[in-house]
N, C-alpha and C positions, 0 to 999 in steps of 0.2 A: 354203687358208689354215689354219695351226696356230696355238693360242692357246702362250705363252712363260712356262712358271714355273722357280719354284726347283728346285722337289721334285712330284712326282705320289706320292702315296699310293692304291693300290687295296686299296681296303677299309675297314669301318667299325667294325671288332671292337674288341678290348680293345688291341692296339698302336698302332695309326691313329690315331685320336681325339686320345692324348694325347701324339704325335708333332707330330701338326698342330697340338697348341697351344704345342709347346715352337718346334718351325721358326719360327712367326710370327711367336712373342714375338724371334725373334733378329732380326726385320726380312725373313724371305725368304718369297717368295709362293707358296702351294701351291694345289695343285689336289687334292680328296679325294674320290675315284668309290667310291660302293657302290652294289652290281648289286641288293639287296632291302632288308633289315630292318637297320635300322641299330644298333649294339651289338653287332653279331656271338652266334656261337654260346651263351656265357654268356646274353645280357641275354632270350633270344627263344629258342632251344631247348635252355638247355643249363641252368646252374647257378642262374638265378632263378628260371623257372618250373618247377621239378623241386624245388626246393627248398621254394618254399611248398608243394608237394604233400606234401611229405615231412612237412612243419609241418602240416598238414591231416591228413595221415594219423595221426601221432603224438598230436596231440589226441583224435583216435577212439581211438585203442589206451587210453591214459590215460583218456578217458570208461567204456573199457570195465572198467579196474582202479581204479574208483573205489572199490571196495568194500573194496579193499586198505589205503584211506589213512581208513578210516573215513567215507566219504564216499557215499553213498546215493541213487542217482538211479532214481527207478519207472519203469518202462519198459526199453524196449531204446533202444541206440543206434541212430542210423539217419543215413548219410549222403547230402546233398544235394549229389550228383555235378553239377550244373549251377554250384551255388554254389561247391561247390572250382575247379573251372575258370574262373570268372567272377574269382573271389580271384586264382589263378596270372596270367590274360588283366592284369587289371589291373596286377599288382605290372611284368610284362614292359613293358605297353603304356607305364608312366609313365617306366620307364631308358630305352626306345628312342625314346620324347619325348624326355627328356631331353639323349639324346647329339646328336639329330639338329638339335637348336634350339641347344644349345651352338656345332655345327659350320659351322652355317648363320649363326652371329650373329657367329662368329670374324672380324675383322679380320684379309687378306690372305690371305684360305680361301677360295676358290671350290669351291662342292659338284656335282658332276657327279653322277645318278643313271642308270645304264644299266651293261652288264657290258661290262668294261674287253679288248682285249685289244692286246698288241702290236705294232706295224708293223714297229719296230726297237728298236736299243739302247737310243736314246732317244724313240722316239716310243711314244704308246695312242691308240687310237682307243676313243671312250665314241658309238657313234652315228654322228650327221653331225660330232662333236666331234674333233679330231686336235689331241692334246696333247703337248707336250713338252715335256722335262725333263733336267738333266746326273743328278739323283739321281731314283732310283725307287725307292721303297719297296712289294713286295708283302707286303699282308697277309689272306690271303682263304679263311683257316679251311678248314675237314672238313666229310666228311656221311660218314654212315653206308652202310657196305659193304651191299650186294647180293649174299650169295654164290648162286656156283650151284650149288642144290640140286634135285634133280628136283621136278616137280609145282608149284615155286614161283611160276612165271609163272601156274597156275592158280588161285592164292587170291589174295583181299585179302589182304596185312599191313602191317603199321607199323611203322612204325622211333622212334626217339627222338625225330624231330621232330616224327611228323605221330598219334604215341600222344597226344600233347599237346590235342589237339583233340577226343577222347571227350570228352563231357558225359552217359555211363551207362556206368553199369556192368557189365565185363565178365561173360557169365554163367563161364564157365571160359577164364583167359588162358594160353596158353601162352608162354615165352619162351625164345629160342635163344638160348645164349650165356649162361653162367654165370660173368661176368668186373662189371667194376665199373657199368656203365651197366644188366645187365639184375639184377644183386641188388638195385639204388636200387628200381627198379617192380616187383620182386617183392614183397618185403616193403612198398611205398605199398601195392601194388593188392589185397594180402591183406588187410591193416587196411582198407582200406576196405570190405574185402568180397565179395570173385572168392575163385574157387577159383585156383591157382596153380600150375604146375609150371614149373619151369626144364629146361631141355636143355642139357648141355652134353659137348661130346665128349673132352675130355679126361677123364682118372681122376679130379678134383679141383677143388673149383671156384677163384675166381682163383690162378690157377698160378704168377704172379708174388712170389704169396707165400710165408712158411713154410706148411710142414706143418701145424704146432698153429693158426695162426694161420686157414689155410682151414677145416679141420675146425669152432674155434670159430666160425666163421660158417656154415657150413654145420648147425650143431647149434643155431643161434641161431632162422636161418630155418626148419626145421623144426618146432621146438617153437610156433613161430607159424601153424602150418599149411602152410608150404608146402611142396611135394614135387621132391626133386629127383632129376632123371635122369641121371646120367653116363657115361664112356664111350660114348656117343650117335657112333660110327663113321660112320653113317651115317643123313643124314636126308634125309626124302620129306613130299612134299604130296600130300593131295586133298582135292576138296572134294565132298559130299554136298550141295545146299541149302543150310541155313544152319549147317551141322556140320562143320569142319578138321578131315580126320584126321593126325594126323602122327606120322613112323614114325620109330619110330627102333630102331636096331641096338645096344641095350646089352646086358651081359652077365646083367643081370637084369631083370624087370619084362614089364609088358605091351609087345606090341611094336607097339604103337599108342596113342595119346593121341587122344582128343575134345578137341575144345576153338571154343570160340565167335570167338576175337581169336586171332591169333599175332603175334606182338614181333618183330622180328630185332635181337638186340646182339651183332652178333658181332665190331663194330672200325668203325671209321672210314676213310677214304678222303681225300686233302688237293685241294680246286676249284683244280685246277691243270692240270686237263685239255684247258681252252678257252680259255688265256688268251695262244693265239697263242707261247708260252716261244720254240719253236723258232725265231720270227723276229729272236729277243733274243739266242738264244745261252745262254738261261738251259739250264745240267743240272739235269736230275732224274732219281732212284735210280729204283730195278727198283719202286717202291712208290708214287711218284709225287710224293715228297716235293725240294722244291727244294735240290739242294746248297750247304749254306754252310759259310762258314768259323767261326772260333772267335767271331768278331765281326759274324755274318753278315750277312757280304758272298758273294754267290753269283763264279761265277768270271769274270763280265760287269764291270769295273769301275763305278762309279755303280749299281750295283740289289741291292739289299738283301731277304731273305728272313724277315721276323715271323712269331711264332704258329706257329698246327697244320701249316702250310701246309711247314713245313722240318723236321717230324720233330724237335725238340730239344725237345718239350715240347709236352705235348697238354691244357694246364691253363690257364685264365685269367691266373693268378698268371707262370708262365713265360711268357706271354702280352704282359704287361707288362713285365715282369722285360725280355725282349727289347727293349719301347721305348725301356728307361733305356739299356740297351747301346748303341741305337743313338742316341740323341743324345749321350750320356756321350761318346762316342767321335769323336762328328762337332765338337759345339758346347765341350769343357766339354775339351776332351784330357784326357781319365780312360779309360785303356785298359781299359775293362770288357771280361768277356769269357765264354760261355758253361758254358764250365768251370770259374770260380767259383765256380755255381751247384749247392747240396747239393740231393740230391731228395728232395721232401718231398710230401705229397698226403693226401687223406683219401679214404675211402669212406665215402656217407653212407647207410648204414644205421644202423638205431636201436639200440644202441650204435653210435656211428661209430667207421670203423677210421682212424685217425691212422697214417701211414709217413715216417720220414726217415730218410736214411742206407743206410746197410747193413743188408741183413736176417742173420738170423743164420747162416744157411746162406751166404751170401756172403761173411760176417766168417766163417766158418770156412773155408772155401776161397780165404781170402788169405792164407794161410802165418803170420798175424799170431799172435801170442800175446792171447789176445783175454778180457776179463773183464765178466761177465755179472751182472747185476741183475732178480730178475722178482719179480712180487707179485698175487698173483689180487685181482679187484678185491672180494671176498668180505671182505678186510682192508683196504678203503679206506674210511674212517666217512662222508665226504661221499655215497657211491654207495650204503650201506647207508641212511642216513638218505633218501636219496631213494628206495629199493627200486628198486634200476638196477645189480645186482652180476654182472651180466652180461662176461668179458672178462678180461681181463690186463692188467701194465704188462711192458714189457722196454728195458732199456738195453743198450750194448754199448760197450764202452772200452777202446782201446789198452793192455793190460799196459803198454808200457816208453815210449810217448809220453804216456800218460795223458789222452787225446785222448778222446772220446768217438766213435764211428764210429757209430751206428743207433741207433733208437729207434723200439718200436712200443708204440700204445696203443688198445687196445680196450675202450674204455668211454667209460660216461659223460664228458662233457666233454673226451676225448679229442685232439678238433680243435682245442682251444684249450690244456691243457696242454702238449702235448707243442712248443709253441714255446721253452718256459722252455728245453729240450732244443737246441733247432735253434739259439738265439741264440747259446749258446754255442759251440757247433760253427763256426758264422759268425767269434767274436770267439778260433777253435783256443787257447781257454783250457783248462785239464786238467781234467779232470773233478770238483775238489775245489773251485773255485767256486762249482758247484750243489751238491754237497754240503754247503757252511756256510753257504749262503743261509737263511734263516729266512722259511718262506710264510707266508700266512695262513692261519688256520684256522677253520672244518675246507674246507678244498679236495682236488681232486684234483692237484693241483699241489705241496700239501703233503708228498706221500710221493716226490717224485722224491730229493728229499736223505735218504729213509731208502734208498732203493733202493740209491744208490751207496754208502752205506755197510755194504753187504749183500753186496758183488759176492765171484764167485767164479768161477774159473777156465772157462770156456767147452770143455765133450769133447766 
């Protein structure tokens, strides 16, 4: 016997949730399976409880530059690594209450909890449970890559998810991967107080970015203590006791590392591996991510592909961003669609790195005639006033459409200025909009309209 709905949603992340309440509200009965922690990767190992750490951590850094603001504390600092964790467990524990009692309280939601997979087009099996449905929605997130490195089946390490569960401090962490998940815990787990080295094998650390823009992070992290290893060609495991050595092949430096903890961030992987796809008909790429279209729709009619899980976006925000598409499109006929969508993101180190648009090396290798705005955040009175001159601002603007194409910011308050940027880009109004905007003052948001009024031809 199969139970009969509207829609099956697999998964409980940041598209699911607020799918299943838009279907109901239109009168159709859904069935909503998650196989663990309900909130998905965000609410439980991703952007909350990383985030309060980052908040924890930063408190430390600022207790430790107290002396700077005139402010005098006897003693040393000292962090209570049970208590930050306890802080992060709880902030997680009450959104994954949260989502799970919302979904369970929902009218015409039935929550299945067990790992979903397919029989067929239209059928999931959750168990002794065989469900069926004309729409499917998968939405069933990432974990973090395993690569194969010698020696690595021979140590502990951790990944993004299960770092999260130290309650002490590392005596020396090492961490693979010099991209945006392992700079977050390099610079937390310094300010807290580990020694820190990152590894990472390319020339450069996030490589998706500018030049200038890596460097100033990489000069940032440093001068905070951490040490970073590059060009890292090749890396190896062993273990001593309670001593990691790990090897790496760079073009300078010791060609070994001690270290107590190793990290691995080296990229993520989409949970797509078990969920039965091939009895669906569902493609997936050389990567493992579910093929969809601009509205995704995979090439199965009735089954739909959310979140990390299809490659278009590996952020909570595009997360969602996908659920509005897919009701927009199903309930509301508002042809939304994936390419809409401007890419925007932050990295949350302290300055946080803010990115939308085109970086600039990209806006120069579009043939566009392209006009340029920067300003060291050294001339920003809000980030002077708070001792945070850490960073840059840059804009980027179509010469002859007058469009704004990118915008990056590293600094202070960054993550939340640089929206003023991205709205407009949204509203393809020209760039002299935010130039005669009048902010408040003294912000960092204030000097976007001196920027543009600065611009100068992009070589």
């Amino acid at each position: 016997m199969s139970s009969r709905f509207d829609a099956i949603i697999i998964g409980a992340g940041q598209a699911g949730p607020p799918l299943a309440g838009r279907l109901t509200k239109a009168g159709l009965k859904v069935a909503l399976v998650e196989r663990k922690f309900f909130g998905g990767t965000c609410v439980n190992t991703g952007c909350m409880p990383t985030k309060t750490l980052v908040a924890s951590a930063y408190a430390a850094h600022m207790a430790r530059r107290a002396a700077d603001f005139g402010v005098m504390i006897s003693g040393g600092v000292g962090v209570d690594m049970k208590a930050v964790k306890a802080r992060a467990d709880t902030v997680s524990g009450k959104a994954r209450a949260g989502v799970e009692s919302w979904l369970r309280g929902m009218a015409n939601c039935v929550v299945y909890q067990g790992h979903a997979r397919f029989e067929s087009t239209r059928e999931v099996r959750v168990g002794d449970d065989l469900l069926e449905a004309d729409r499917i929605f998968i939405n069933v997130g990432a974990r973090a890559i395993i690569p194969h490195m010698p020696g690595i089946d021979r140590i502990n390490y951790l990944t993004n998810s299960s770092v999260l569960q130290l309650d002490a401090l590392p005596k020396r962490l090492c961490i693979i991967g010099g991209s945006y998940i392992g700079l977050e815990f390099a610079q937390m787990y310094r300010r807290f107080g580990a020694d820190v080295t990152v590894v990472e094998m390319r020339p450069r650390l996030i490589g998706r970015e500018d030049d200038d823009v890596s460097a100033a992070v990489r000069d940032m992290l440093e001068k905070e203590g951490v040490e970073i290893r590059l060009d890292a060609e090749c890396v190896s495991f062993r273990s001593e006791g309670d001593v990691i050595g790990v090897g790496v092949d760079c073009r300078s430096g010791a060609p070994e590392i001690s270290c107590s903890h190793v990290l691995l961030a080296v990229g993520r992987r989409p949970n797509t591996d078990d969920l039965g796809l091939d009895r669906a008909g569902v493609e997936i790429d050389e990567r493992g991510h579910i093929v969809v279209d601009d509205q995704l729709r995979t090439a199965v009619p009735g089954v739909w592909a959310l979140g990390e899980c299809n490659g278009k976006g590996a952020f909570t925000h595009t997360a969602y961003h996908d659920f509005e598409i897919a009701a927009a499109n199903m309930l509301d006929g508002d042809p939304r669609r994936i390419s809409d969508r401007i890419e925007a993101y932050a990295l949350y180190v302290d300055p946080p790195l803010a990115r939308i648009g085109l970086t600039e090396s990209a806006a120069r290798a579009s043939g566009r005639r392209v006009l340029v705005g920067e300003r060291p955040m050294t001339r920003v009175g809000r980030a002077v006033e708070k001792a945070e001159t850490t960073g840059f601002m840059r804009i980027l603007v179509d010469a002859d459409s007058r469009e704004i194409l990118g915008a990056t910011i590293l600094g202070t308050s960054g993550d939340e200025a640089i929206h003023c940027i991205l709205d407009v880009m949204y509203a393809k109004a020209p760039y002299t909009v935010l130039q005669r905007a009048v902010h408040i003052h003294p912000t960092v948001s204030e000097l976007l309209p001196t920027l543009l009024g600065e611009l100068k031809p992009l070589v």
